[in-house]
VMD Tcl script that draws the C-alpha trace (Angstrom):
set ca {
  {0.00 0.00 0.00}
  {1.51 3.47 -0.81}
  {0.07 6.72 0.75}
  {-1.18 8.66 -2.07}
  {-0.14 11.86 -0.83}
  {3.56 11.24 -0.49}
  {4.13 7.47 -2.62}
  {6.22 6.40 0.61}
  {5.39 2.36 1.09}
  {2.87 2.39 4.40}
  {2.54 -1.69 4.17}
  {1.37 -2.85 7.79}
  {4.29 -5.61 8.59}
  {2.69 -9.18 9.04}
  {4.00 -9.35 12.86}
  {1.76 -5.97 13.90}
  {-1.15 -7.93 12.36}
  {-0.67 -11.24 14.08}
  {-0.48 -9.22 16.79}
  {-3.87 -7.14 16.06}
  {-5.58 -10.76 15.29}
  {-3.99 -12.52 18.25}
  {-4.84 -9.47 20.96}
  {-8.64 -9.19 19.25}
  {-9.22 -13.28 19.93}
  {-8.33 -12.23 23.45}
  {-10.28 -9.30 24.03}
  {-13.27 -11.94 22.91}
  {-12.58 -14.65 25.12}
  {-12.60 -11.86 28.51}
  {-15.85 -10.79 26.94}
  {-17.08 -14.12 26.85}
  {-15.29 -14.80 30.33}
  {-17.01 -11.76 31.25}
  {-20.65 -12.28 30.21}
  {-20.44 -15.59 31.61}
  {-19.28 -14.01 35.17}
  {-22.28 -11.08 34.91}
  {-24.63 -14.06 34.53}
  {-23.09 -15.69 37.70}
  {-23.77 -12.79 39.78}
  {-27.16 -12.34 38.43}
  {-28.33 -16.16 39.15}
  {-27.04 -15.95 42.67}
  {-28.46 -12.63 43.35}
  {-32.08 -13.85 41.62}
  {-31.53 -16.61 44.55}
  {-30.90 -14.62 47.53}
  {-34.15 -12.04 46.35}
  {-36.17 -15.70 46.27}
  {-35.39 -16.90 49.83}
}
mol new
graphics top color blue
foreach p $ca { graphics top sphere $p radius 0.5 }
foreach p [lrange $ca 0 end-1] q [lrange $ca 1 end] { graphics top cylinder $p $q radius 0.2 }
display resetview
C-alpha cells in the first residue's frame, strides 16, 4: 500500500497484524469470560431475592 499523498510504502508488517488478530481473539474470550461471570452474579443474586 503506498500513501497517495507522499508514494512512501505504508505496508502494515505481518507481525503488527498477528499481533492485532492474536490481541482481538483475546479481548473476545474476557468478553465471553465476562458475560459468563455477569450471569453468575445475576443467578445468585435472583436466589438470595427468592429466599
Amino acid at each position: 500500500m503506498v500513501c497517495p499523498s507522499c508514494g512512501r510504502d505504508i505496508a502494515v508488517p505481518a507481525t503488527l497484524l498477528a499481533e492485532r488478530d492474536d490481541l482481538l481473539r483475546k479481548r473476545e474470550e474476557l468478553r465471553d469470560e465476562l458475560r459468563r461471570a455477569r450471569d453468575e452474579v445475576e443467578a445468585i443474586t435472583r436466589r438470595r431475592k427468592s429466599r
